[in-house]
N, C-alpha and C positions, 0 to 999 in steps of 0.2 A: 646509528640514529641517536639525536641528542637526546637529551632527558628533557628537553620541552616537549621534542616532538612525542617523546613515549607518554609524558602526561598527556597532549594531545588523542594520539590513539587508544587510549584508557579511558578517555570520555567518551570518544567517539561510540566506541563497544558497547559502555555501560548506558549510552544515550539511543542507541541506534531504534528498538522497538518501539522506546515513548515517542520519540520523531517521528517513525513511523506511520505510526499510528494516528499521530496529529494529522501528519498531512496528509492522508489517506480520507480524512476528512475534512479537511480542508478543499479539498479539491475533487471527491467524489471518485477516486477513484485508488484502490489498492496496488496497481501495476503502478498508475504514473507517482503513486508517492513515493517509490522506490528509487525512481529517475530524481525526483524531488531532493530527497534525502544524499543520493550522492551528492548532486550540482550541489546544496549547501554543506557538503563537506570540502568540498571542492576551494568553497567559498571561506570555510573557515581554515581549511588548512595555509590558505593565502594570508590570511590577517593575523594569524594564532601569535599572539603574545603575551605570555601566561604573568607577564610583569602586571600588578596593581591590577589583576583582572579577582576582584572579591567574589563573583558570581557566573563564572564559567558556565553551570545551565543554563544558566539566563539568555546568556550571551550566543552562546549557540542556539535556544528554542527564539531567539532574535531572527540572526539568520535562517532558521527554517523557516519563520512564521513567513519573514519579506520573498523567500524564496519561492513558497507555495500562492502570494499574494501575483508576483509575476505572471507564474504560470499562468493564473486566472485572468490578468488583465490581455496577456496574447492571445489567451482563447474567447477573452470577452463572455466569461462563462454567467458573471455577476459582478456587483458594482462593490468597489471597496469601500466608498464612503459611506459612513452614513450619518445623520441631523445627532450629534452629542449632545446637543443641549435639550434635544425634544428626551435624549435618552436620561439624561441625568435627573431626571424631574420625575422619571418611576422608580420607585425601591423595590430593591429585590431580597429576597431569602439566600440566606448564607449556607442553607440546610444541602444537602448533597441527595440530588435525586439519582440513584442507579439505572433509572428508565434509560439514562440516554446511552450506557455502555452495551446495550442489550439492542440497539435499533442498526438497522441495516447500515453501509457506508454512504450509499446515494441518498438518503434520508437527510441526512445531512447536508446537501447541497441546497435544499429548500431553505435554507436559513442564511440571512444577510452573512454577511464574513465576520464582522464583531461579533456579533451573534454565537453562531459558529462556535470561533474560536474559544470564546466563555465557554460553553457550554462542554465541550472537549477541553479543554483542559482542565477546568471545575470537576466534571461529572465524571471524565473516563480517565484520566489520569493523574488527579487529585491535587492538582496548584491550588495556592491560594490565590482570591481577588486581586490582591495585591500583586502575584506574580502577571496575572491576566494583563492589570494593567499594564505592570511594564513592559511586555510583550507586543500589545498591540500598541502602546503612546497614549493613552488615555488617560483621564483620572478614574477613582475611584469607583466612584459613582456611578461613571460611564458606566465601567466593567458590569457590577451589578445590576443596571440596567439591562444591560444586555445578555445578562446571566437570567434573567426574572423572563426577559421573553423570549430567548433562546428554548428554554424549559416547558415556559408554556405553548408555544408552537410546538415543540415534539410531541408535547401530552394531545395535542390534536392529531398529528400523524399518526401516531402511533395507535387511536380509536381509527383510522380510516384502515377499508377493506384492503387488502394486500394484494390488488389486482395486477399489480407491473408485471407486463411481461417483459424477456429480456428479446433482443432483437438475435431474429434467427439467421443463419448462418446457411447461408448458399449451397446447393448441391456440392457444386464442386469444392469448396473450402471443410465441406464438410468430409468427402473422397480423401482430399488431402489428408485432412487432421485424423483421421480414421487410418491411412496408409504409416502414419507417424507411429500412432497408436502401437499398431501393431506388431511393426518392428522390434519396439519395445517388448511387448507382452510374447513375441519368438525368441527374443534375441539374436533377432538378426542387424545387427548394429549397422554392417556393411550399406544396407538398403536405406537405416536413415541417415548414415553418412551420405550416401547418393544425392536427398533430397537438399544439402544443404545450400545456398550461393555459397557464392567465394569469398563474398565480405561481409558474410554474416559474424553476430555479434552474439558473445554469451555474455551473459550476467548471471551467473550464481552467487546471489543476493550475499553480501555481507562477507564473500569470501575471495572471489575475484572475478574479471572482466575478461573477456579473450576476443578476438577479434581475427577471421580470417580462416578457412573450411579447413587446412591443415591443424589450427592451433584448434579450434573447436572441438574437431573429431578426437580427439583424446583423451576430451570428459566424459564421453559414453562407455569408458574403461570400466568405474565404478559401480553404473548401472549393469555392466555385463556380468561384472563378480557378485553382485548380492542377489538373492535369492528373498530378498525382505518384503519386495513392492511388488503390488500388484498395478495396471493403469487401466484406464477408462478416458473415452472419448468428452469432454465437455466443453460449455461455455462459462467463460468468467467474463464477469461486467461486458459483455456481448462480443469478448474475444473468446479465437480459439484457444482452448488449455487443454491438458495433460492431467487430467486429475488423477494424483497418486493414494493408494490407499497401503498402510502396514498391514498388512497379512495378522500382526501379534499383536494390533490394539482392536482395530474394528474395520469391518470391509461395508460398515455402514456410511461412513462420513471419510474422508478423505484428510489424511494429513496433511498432505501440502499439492499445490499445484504449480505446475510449469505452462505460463503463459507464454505462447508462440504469435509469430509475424509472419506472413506468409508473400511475395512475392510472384503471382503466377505460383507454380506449381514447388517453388524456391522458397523455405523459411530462410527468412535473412536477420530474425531477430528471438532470441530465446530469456527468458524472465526464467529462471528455477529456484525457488522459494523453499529448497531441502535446509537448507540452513534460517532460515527466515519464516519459521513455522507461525508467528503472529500474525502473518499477514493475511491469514485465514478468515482471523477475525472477524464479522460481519460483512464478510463477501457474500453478494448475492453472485451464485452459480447453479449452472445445469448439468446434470447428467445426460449425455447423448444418446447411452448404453441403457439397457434397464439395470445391469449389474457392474460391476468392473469384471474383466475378464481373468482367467485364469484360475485355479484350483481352488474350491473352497471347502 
C-alpha cells in the first residue's frame, strides 16, 4: 500500500463515526447510512489525491454530503432545494443548542436537507457555519439561515408527544428473527448457518464485507467463543435486529445491534454493528422479548 493510500485509510478510520453519523440523519435512517458511508468511500477512494488537497474533511464530508443527497432523490424521500434568498434574509444564532444531539434519527427527517444538514453538523458534531457552507455550496448566510430554522423546528418537535409507533413485524418474520435469536442465545451456530441463502451478504460494519453462505458461516466462530453477549429479539427503524446486550456493562440497554434481511424464510443480508457501537445513537428500537435471554 502506497503512503497516499495509508493517509487515505487514516482518514477514513478517524472520519468514519462523524460520517456516520451525518448521514444517519441525513437520511433517517442508521442502517442505510452505513451503506451510505461505504458507497462514499468507494467514491473517495476513486478520486483520493492528497496533492494541493488543504482540507481533506472537507473534502470527504463533500462526498458524503452528495452521497446521502442521492440516496434521498432515488427514494424521493424530500426535496433538495430549497428558495436561498427567502433563507438569507433571516439571521440565525451562532450559539450551539445540544437539543438536537439528544432527538431521535427520524426526527430529523422532518427537516428540509439544508436545514438538516446545518443543524447536524452545527449542533451534533460541532463544524463551523463556515464549514456548513462549504459542504452544502451555499453562502453564509444561507447556512445560518438554515441553522436559525433547522433549531427551531426541532425545539417544536421535540414539545410534541412521542407517540410514533414503529411498524410491526409479521407473525412469520417474527418466527424467523426469533429462530435466529435463539440459535444464538444456544449456540447452536449449525441451525443458523442453515437459515442462511447462498448469496447472502455480511457487513460487519467498519471491519469487513463477505459475501456467499460458505464465506459468512465462519463469522459465527467469534460469537461461538465468547461468553460476553447476551441477545434478544427486536426491531430497529422497523427492521428485524438482533439486539445484543454485554452481560459486564448493562442487560438494560443494548450495546449494539445486528440488523437482518430476510428472504422468505432465507436472511440473505446482515448489518453487525460489533465494531460500529455509534451507530446506536438515537436509534429508535424495540424489544420483542421483555428481557434479553440468558442468565442474569
Amino acid at each position: 500500500m502506497s503512503a497516499h493510500q495509508q493517509e487515505l485509510e487514516r482518514l477514513l478510520s478517524a472520519m468514519r463515526p462523524a460520517l456516520h453519523r451525518y448521514c444517519a440523519r441525513m437520511v433517517g435512517s442508521t442502517i442505510d447510512a452505513e451503506d451510505i458511508v461505504q458507497d462514499a468511500f468507494l467514491k473517495a477512494a476513486t478520486a483520493w489525491c492528497n496533492a494541493g488537497l488543504t482540507n481533506p474533511e472537507g473534502w470527504l464530508f463533500r462526498i458524503a454530503h452528495n452521497t446521502a443527497l442521492d440516496f434521498l432523490r432515488q427514494r424521493r424521500r424530500a426535496p433538495v432545494i430549497e428558495d436561498l434568498e427567502t433563507m438569507e434574509m433571516i439571521a440565525a444564532s451562532a450559539e450551539l443548542d445540544p437539543l438536537a444531539a439528544s432527538l431521535s434519527i427520524r426526527t430529523f427527517m422532518r427537516l428540509p436537507p439544508l436545514q438538516r444538514s446545518a443543524v447536524v453538523m452545527k449542533d451534533v458534531l460541532g463544524h463551523s457555519v463556515d464549514e456548513v457552507a462549504e459542504v452544502n455550496g451555499v453562502s453564509a448566510a444561507a447556512a445560518k439561515s438554515a441553522l436559525q430554522r433547522g433549531r427551531t423546528a426541532l425545539l417544536s418537535f421535540a414539545n410534541e408527544p412521542d407517540n410514533i409507533e414503529q411498524p410491526m413485524l409479521t407473525r412469520e418474520m417474527r418466527d424467523r428473527l426469533a429462530a435466529y435469536v435463539d440459535g444464538f442465545q444456544s449456540g447452536d451456530f449449525d441451525a443458523v448457518r442453515a437459515m442462511l441463502a447462498e448469496d447472502v451478504r455480511l457487513d460487519l460494519v467498519s471491519k469487513l464485507t463477505r459475501r456467499g453462505k460458505s464465506m459468512v458461516g465462519e463469522y459465527y466462530g467469534r460469537y461461538a467463543a465468547c461468553e460476553q453477549w447476551i441477545f434478544g429479539a427486536g426491531v430497529v427503524e422497523g427492521r428485524p435486529a438482533m439486539l445484543v446486550y454485554d452481560r459486564e456493562v448493562s442487560l438494560d440497554e443494548p450495546a449494539y445491534f445486528i440488523a437482518l434481511s430476510f428472504d422468505e424464510e432465507r436472511v440473505v443480508a446482515i448489518h453487525d454493528f460489533l465494531f460500529a457501537r455509534y451507530a446506536i445513537e438515537g436509534v429508535r428500537m424495540q424489544r420483542l422479548d421483555d428481557r434479553p435471554q440468558g442468565d442474569i
